[in-house]
C-alpha atoms as a printed R data frame, in Angstrom:
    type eleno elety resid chain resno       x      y       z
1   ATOM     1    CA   UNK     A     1 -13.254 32.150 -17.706
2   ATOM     2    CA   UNK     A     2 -12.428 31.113 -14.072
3   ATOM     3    CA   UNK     A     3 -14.693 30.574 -11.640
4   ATOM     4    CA   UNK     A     4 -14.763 32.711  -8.277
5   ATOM     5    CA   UNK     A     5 -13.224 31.081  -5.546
6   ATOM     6    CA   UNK     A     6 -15.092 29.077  -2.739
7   ATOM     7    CA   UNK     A     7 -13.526 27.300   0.442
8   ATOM     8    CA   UNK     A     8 -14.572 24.372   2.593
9   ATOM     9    CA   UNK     A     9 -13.422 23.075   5.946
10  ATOM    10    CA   UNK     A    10 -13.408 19.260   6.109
11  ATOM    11    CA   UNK     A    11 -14.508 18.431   9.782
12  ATOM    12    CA   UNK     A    12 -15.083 14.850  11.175
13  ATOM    13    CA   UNK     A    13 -18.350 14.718  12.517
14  ATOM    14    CA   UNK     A    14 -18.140 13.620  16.641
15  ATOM    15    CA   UNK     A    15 -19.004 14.997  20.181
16  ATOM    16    CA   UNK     A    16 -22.528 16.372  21.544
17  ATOM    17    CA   UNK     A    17 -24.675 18.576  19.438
18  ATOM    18    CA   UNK     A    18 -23.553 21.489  21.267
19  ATOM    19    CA   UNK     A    19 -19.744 20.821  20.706
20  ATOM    20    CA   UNK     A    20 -20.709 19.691  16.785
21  ATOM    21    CA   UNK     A    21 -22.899 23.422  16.083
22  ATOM    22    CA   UNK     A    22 -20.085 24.928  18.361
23  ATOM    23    CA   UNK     A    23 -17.421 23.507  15.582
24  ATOM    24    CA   UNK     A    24 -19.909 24.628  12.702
25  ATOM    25    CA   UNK     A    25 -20.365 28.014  13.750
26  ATOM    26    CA   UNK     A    26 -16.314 28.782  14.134
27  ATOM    27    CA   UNK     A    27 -16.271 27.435  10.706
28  ATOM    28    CA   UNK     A    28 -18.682 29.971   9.296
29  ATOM    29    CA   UNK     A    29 -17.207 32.701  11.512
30  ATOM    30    CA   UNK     A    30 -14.064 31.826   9.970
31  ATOM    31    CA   UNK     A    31 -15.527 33.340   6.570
32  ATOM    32    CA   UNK     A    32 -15.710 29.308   4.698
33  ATOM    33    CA   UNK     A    33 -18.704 29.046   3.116
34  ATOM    34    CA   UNK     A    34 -19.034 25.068   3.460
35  ATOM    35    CA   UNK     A    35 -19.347 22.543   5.993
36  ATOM    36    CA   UNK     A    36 -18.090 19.142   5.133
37  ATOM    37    CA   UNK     A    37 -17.838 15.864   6.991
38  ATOM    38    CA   UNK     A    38 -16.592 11.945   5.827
39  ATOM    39    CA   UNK     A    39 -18.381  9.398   5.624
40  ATOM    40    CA   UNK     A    40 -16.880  6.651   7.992
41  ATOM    41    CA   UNK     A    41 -18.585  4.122  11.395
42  ATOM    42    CA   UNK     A    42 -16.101  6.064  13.253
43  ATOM    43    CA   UNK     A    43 -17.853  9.418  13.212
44  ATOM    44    CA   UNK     A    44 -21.144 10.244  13.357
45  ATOM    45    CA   UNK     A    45 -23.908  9.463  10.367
46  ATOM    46    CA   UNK     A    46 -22.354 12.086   8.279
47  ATOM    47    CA   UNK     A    47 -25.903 13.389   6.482
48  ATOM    48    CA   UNK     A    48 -27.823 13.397  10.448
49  ATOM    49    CA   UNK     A    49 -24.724 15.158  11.483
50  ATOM    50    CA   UNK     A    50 -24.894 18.073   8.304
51  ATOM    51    CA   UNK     A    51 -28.830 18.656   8.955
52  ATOM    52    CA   UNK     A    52 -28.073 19.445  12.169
53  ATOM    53    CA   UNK     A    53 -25.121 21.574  11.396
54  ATOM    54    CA   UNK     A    54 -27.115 23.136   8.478
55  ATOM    55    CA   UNK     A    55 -30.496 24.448  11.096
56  ATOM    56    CA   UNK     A    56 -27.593 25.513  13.635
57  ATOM    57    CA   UNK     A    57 -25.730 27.826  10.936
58  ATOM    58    CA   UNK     A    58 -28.116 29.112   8.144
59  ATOM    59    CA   UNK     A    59 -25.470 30.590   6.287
60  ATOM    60    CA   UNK     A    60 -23.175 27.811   6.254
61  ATOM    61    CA   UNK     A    61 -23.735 25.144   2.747
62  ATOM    62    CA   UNK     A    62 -22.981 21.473   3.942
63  ATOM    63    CA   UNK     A    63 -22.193 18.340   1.987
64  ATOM    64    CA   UNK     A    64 -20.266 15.035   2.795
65  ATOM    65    CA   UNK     A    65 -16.764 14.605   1.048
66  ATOM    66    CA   UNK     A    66 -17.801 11.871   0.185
67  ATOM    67    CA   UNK     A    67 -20.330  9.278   0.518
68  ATOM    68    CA   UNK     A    68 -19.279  5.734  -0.717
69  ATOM    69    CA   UNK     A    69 -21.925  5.297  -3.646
70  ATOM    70    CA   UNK     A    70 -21.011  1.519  -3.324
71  ATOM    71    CA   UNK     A    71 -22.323  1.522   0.108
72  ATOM    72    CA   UNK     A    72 -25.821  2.333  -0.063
73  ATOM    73    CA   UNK     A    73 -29.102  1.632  -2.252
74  ATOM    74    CA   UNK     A    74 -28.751  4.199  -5.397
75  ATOM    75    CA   UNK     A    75 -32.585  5.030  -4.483
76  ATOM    76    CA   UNK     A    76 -31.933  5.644  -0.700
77  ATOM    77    CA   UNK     A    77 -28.913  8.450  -1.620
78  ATOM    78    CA   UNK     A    78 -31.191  9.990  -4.189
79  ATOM    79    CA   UNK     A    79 -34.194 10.231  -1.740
80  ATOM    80    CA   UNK     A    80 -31.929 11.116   1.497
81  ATOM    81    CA   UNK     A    81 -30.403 13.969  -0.912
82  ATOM    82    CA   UNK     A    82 -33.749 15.292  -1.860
83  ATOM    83    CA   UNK     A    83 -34.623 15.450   1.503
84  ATOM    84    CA   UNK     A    84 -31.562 17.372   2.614
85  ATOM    85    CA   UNK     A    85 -31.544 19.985  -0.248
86  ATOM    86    CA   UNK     A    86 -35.043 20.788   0.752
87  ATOM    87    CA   UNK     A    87 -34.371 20.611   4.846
88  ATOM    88    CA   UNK     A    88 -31.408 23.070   4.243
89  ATOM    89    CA   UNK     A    89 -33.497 24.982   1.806
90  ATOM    90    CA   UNK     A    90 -30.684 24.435  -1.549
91  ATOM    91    CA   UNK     A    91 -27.930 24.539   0.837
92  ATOM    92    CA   UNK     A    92 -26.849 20.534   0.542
93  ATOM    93    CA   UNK     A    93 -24.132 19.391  -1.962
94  ATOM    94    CA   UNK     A    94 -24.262 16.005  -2.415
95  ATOM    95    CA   UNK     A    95 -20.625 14.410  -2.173
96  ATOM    96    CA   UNK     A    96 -20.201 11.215  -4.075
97  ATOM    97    CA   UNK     A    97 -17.060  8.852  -5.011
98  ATOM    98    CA   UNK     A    98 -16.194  5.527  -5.502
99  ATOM    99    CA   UNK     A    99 -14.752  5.032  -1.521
100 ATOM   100    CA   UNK     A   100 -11.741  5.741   0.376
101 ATOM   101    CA   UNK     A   101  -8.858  3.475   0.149
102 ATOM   102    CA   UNK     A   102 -10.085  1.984   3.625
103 ATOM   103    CA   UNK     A   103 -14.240  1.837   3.351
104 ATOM   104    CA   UNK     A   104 -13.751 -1.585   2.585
105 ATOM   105    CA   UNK     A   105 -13.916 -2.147   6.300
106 ATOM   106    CA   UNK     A   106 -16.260 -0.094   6.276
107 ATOM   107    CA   UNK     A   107 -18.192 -2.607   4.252
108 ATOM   108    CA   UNK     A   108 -17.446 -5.453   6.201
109 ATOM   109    CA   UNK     A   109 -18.300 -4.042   9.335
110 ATOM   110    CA   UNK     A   110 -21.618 -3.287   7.649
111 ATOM   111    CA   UNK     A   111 -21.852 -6.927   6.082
112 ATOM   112    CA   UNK     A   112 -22.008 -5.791   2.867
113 ATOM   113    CA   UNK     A   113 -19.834 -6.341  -0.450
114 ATOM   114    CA   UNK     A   114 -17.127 -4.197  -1.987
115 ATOM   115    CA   UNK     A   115 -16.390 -5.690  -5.207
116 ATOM   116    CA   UNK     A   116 -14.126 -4.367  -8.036
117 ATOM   117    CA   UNK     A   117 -13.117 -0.899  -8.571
118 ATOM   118    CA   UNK     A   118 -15.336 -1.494 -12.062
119 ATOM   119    CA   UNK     A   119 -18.066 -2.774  -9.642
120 ATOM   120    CA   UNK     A   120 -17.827  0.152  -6.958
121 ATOM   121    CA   UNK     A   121 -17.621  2.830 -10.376
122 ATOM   122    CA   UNK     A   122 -20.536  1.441 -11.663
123 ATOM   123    CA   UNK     A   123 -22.588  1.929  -8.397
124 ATOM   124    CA   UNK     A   124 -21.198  5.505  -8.222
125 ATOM   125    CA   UNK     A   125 -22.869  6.424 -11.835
126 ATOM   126    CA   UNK     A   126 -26.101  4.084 -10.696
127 ATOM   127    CA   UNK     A   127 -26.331  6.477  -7.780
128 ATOM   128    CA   UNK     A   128 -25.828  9.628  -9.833
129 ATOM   129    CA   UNK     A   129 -28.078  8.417 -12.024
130 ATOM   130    CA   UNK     A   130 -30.832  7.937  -9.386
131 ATOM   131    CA   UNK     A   131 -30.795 11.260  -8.179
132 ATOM   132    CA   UNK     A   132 -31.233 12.946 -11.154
133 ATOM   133    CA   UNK     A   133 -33.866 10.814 -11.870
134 ATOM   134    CA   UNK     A   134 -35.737 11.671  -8.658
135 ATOM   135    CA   UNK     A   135 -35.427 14.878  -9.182
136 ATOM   136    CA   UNK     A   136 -37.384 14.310 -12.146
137 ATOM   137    CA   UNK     A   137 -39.649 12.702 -11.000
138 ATOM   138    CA   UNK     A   138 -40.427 15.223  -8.227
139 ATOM   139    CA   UNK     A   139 -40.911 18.477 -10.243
140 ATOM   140    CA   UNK     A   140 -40.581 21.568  -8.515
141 ATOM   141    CA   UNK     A   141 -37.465 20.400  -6.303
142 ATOM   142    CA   UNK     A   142 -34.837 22.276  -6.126
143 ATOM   143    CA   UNK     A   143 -31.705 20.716  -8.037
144 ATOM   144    CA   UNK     A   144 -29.294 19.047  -5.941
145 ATOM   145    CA   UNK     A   145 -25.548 19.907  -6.550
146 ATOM   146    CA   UNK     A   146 -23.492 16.632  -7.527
147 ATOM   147    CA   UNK     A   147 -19.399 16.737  -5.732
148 ATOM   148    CA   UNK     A   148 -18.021 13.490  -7.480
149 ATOM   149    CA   UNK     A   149 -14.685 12.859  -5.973
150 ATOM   150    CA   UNK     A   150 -12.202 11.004  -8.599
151 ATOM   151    CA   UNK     A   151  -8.759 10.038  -9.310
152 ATOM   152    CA   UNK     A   152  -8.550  7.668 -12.265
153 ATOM   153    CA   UNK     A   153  -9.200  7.983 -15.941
154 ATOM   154    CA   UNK     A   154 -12.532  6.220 -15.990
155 ATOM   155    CA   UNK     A   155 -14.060  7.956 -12.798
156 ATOM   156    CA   UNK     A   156 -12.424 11.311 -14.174
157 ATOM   157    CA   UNK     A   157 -14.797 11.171 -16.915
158 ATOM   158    CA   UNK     A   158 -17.711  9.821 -15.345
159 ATOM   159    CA   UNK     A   159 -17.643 12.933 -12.997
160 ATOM   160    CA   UNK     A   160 -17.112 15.389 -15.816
161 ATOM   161    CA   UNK     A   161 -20.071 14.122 -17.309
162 ATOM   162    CA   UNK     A   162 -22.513 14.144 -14.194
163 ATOM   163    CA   UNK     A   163 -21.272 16.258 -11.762
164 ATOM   164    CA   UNK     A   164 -21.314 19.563 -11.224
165 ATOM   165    CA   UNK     A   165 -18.250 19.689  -9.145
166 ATOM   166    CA   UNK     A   166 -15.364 17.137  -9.535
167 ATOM   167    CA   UNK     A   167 -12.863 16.676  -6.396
168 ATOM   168    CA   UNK     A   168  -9.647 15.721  -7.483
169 ATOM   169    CA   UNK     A   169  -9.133 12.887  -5.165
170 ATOM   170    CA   UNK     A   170  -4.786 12.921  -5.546
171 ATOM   171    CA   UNK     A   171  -3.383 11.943  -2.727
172 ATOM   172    CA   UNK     A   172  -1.269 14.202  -0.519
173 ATOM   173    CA   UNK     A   173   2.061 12.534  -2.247
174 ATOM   174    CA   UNK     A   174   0.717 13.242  -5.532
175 ATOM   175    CA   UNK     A   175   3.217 15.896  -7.748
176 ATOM   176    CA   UNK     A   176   2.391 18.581  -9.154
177 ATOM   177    CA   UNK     A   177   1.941 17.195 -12.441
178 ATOM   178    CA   UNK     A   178   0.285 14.331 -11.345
179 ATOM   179    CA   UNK     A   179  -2.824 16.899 -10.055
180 ATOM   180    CA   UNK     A   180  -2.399 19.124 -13.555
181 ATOM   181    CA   UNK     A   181  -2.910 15.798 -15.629
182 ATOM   182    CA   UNK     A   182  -6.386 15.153 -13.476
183 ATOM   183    CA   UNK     A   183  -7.191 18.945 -13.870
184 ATOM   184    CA   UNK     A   184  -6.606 19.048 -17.852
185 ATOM   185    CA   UNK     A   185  -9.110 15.595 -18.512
186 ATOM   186    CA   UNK     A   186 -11.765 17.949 -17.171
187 ATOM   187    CA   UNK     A   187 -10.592 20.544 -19.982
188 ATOM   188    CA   UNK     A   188 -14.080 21.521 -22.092
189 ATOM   189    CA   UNK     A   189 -16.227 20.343 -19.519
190 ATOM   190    CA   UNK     A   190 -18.126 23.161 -17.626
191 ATOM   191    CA   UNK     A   191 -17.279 21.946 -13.982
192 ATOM   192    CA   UNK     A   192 -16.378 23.056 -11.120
193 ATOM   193    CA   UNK     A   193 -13.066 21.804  -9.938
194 ATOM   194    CA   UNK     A   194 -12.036 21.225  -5.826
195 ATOM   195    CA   UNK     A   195  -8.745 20.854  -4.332
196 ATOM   196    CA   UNK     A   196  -7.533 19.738  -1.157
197 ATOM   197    CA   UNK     A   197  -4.885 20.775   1.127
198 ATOM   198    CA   UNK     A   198  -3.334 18.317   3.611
199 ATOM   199    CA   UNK     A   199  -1.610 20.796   5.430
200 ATOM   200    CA   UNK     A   200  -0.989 25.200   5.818
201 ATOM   201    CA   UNK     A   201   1.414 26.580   7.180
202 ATOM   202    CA   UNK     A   202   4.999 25.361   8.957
203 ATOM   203    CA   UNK     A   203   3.368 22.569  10.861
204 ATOM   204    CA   UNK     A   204   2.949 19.159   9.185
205 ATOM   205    CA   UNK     A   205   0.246 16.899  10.659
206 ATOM   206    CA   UNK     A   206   1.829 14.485  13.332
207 ATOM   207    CA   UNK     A   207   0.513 11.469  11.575
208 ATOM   208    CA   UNK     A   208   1.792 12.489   8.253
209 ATOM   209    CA   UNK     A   209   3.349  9.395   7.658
210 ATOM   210    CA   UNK     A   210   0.548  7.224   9.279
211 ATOM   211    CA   UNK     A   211  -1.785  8.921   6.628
212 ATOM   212    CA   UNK     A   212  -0.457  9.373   3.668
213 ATOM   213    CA   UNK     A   213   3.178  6.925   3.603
214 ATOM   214    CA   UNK     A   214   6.191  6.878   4.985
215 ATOM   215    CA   UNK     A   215   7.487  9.906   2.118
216 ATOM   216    CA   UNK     A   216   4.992 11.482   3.298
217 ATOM   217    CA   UNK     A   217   7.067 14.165   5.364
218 ATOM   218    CA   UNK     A   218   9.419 14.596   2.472
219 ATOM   219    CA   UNK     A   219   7.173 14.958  -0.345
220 ATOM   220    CA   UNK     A   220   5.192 17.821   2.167
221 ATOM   221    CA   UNK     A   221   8.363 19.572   2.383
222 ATOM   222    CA   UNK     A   222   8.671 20.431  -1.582
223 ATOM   223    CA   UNK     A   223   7.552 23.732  -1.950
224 ATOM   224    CA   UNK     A   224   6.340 22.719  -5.311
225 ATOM   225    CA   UNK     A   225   4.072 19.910  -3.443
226 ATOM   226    CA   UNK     A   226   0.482 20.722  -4.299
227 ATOM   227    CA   UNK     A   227  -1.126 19.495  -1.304
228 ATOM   228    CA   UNK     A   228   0.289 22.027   0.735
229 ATOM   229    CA   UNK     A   229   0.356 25.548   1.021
230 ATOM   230    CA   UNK     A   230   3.133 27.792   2.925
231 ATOM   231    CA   UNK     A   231   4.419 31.331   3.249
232 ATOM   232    CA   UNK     A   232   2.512 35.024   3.424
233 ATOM   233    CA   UNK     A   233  -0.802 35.150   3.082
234 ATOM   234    CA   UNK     A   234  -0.383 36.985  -0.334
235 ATOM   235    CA   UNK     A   235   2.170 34.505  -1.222
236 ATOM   236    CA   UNK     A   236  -0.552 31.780  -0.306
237 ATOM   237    CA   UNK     A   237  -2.704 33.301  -2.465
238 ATOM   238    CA   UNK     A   238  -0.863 34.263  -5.372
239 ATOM   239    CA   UNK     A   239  -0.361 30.285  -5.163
240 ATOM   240    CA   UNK     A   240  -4.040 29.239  -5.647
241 ATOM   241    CA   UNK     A   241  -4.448 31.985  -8.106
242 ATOM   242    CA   UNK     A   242  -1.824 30.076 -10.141
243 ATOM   243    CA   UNK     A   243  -3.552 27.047  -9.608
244 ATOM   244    CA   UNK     A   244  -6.658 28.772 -10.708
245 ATOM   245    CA   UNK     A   245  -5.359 29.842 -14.048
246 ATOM   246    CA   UNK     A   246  -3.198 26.332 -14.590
247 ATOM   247    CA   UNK     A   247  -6.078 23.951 -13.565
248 ATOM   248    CA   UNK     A   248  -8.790 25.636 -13.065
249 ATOM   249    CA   UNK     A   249  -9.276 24.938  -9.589
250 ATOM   250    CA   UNK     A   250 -11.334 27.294  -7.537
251 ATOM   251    CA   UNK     A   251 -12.823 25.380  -5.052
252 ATOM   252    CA   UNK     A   252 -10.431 24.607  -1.464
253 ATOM   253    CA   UNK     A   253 -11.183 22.061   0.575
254 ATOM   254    CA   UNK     A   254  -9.179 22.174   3.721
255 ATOM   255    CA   UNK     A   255  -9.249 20.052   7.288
256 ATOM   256    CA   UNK     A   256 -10.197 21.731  10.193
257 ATOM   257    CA   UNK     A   257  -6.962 21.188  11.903
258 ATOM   258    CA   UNK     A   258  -6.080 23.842   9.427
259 ATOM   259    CA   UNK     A   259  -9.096 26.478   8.879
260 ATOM   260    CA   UNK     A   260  -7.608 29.188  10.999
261 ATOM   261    CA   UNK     A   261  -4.151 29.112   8.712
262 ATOM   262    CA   UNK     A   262  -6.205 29.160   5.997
263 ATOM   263    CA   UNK     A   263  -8.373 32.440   7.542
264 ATOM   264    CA   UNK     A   264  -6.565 34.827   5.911
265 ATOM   265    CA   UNK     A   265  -6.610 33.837   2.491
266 ATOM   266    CA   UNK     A   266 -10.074 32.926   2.743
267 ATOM   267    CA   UNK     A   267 -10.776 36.442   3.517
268 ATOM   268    CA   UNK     A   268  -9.108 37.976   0.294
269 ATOM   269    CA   UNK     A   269  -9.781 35.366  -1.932
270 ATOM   270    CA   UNK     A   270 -14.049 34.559  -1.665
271 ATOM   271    CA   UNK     A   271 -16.216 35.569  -4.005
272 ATOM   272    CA   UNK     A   272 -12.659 36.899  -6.180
């Protein structure tokens, strides 16, 4: 049975508090029902930045897509998480994954060490494992929804076993049946599964190519390219009602460049 449709806007966290809340609130107005933000030194702390999005906009949820699990103390995320699903009163999803192709800077800036991608997996499930152990150990919490962005075979089912949503983390140049094969490892698991568009619409980022490799632009232009969406708004959403029934995929995680594109289908698609 599919799951009803949810939508996210993807918003780097920067600026004063008022220009931050400002950004929240058009997001909510907007009709998506989650605030996210990345986790990178070149934006603000991305879980101080969602508690004060979260008090601004009480009906917005919030979560961080993601949090590099190798870059923190497994018993520092669990805690911090606790803390935010009771701040926001249940509406924190915690976002966790293995790290963006470029947090190893990240972890050098930091001083810390990066390892292997068995190394960085293995402090992913260490860090999954700690929250749900805190929760335990703190009866009477409320239970803090686990986002587990993955990609490969070994994170794939890692997150199907622990999470309760898995982000397919395919890269805008991905195919189409690149992002089915990632969908269909999750098959008999009772997740929730997120996609994300790069781009809506006509207009293709500027930076396309910086971002995402120099066939960037003409991999975007495929209409069968599954990290973009084009067309009428009912053609739009026929599209991720197709992706619904083919992968199951009924969670849309867009960037903010793009939320008002998106606006439309939001509107006939929530809650559907």
């Amino acid at each position: 049975m599919n799951r009803p449709f949810r939508f996210g806007v993807l918003a780097a966290a920067s600026g004063t508090g008022a220009e931050w809340t400002g950004r929240a609130r058009a997001v909510a107005d907007l009709g998506f029902a989650v605030l996210l933000t990345p986790d990178t030194l070149d934006t603000h702390a991305p879980l101080v930045a969602l508690a004060t999005a979260a008090a601004a906009v009480p009906e917005l949820r919030v979560g961080p897509f993601v949090l590099a699990a190798p870059l923190r103390p497994p018993d520092a995320v669990a805690w911090e998480a606790r803390s935010m699903t009771a701040l926001t009163d249940g509406r924190f999803e915690l976002g966790l994954g293995t790290g963006r192709p470029a947090a190893g800077s990240d972890a050098e800036r930091l001083g810390l060490p990066w390892g292997s991608g068995r190394e960085r997996l293995a402090a992913l499930q260490a860090t999954l494992a700690a929250v749900r152990a805190g929760e335990r150990a703190h009866q009477g919490m409320v239970r803090t929804p686990l986002v587990v962005a993955a990609s490969g075979p070994r994170a794939l089912a890692a997150a199907a076993r622990d999470a309760d949503t898995v982000a397919l983390a395919a890269p805008p140049t991905a195919t189409r049946e690149q992002v089915a094969a990632m969908a269909a490892s999750l098959r008999g698991h009772p997740v929730e599964i997120a996609t994300s568009l790069f781009a809506v619409g006509d207009r293709l980022p500027p930076d396309a190519a910086r971002w995402a490799g120099p066939d960037a632009v003409r991999i975007l232009r495929d209409p069968r390219c599954p990290a973009r969406l084009r067309g009428s708004v009912a053609t739009m959403a026929g599209e991720l009602r197709r992706r619904r029934d083919e992968w199951g995929a009924s969670y849309v995680v867009v960037g903010e460049a793009y939320a008002r594109a998106l606006a439309p289908v939001v509107a006939r698609l929530a809650g559907t």
